[in-house]
Every structure is written in structure tokens, then in C-alpha cells.
N, C-alpha and C positions, 0 to 999 in steps of 0.2 A: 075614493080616498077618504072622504069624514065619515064614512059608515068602517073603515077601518080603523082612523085614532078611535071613536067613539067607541069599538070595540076594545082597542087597546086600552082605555083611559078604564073604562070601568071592568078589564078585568084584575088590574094593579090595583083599583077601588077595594075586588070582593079580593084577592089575595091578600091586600092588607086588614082588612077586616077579620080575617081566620085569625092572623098573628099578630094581633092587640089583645092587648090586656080585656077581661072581659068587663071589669069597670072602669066605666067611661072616667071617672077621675083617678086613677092609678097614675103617676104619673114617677114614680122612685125610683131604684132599683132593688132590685132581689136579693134576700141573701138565705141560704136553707142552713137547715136549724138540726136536720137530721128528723126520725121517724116520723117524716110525713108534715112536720112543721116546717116555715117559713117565717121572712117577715121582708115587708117593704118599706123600707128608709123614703120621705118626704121632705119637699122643701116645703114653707111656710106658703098655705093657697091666700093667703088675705097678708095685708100690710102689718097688720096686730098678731098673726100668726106664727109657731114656732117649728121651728124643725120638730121630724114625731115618727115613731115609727109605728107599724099595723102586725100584727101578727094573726097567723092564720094557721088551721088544721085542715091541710088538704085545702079547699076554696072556701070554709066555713071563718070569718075573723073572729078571734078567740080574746084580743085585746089591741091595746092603743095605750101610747103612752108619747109625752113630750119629753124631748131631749131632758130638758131640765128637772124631770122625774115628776111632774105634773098630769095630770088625767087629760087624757086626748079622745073628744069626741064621747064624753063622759066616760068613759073607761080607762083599767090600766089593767095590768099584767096579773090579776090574782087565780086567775083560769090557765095559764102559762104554766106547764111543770118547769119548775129550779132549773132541768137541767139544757132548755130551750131558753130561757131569759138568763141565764148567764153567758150562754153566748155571745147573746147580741152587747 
């Protein structure tokens, strides 16, 4: 019987491991941008911290920006074509 949960436990372990996000701090939601752009919406990870969002090409991030149109994680959107940052 524990050689069966043990079984069960850790294959809902390796099932949820395929469908998480592949970084370990992801924690947003999704939203696509169109050709192959995305971006993921954040809540603030630190008490001093702002809402922000990530943008990415494909899995590559391509920029970051605070809510408040401030540079996120030293970056912002100037790698962003127009027609993906007016999206968001």
C-alpha cells in the first residue's frame, strides 16, 4: 500500500513539473501579443515592489516594465516592436 501512494505522489510530482512554468519565479498570468510575442502580468515579489510586466519572444525576455512606466529589473520595452507594446 505505501509503495503505491509513493508511487502516486511522485507521479502527480513529475506531471506537475512538465506543466509549470519553466521559471521557477513565473508566477503571472499570460497574455499573447501575436507573432510569437507574449507577456506575463506580476504581482509585486518584495514589500517595496510594483506591479510589472515581462515580455518575451518565443522563451527569449525581450523587456520588463513597471506598471507605472518605470524600468523593471533594469529594463523596459525599447526592444518591444510598437505593435506588441501597445497591446499590453
Amino acid at each position: 500500500m505505501m509503495k503505491k501512494i509513493f508511487l502516486l505522489v511522485l507521479s502527480v510530482i513529475f506531471a506537475l513539473s512538465i506543466i509549470a512554468p519553466l521559471d521557477a519565479n513565473a508566477s503571472g498570468s499570460y497574455l499573447g501579443l501575436g507573432d510569437d510575442w507574449s507577456a506575463r502580468f506580476d504581482p509585486p515579489h518584495t514589500s517595496k515592489g510594483k506591479y510589472h510586466v515581462h515580455v518575451y519572444k518565443g522563451k527569449s525576455q525581450k523587456g520588463a516594465i513597471n506598471m507605472d512606466g518605470t524600468k523593471h529589473d533594469g529594463k523596459n520595452l525599447s526592444k518591444v516592436p510598437k505593435k506588441s507594446s501597445e497591446k499590453l
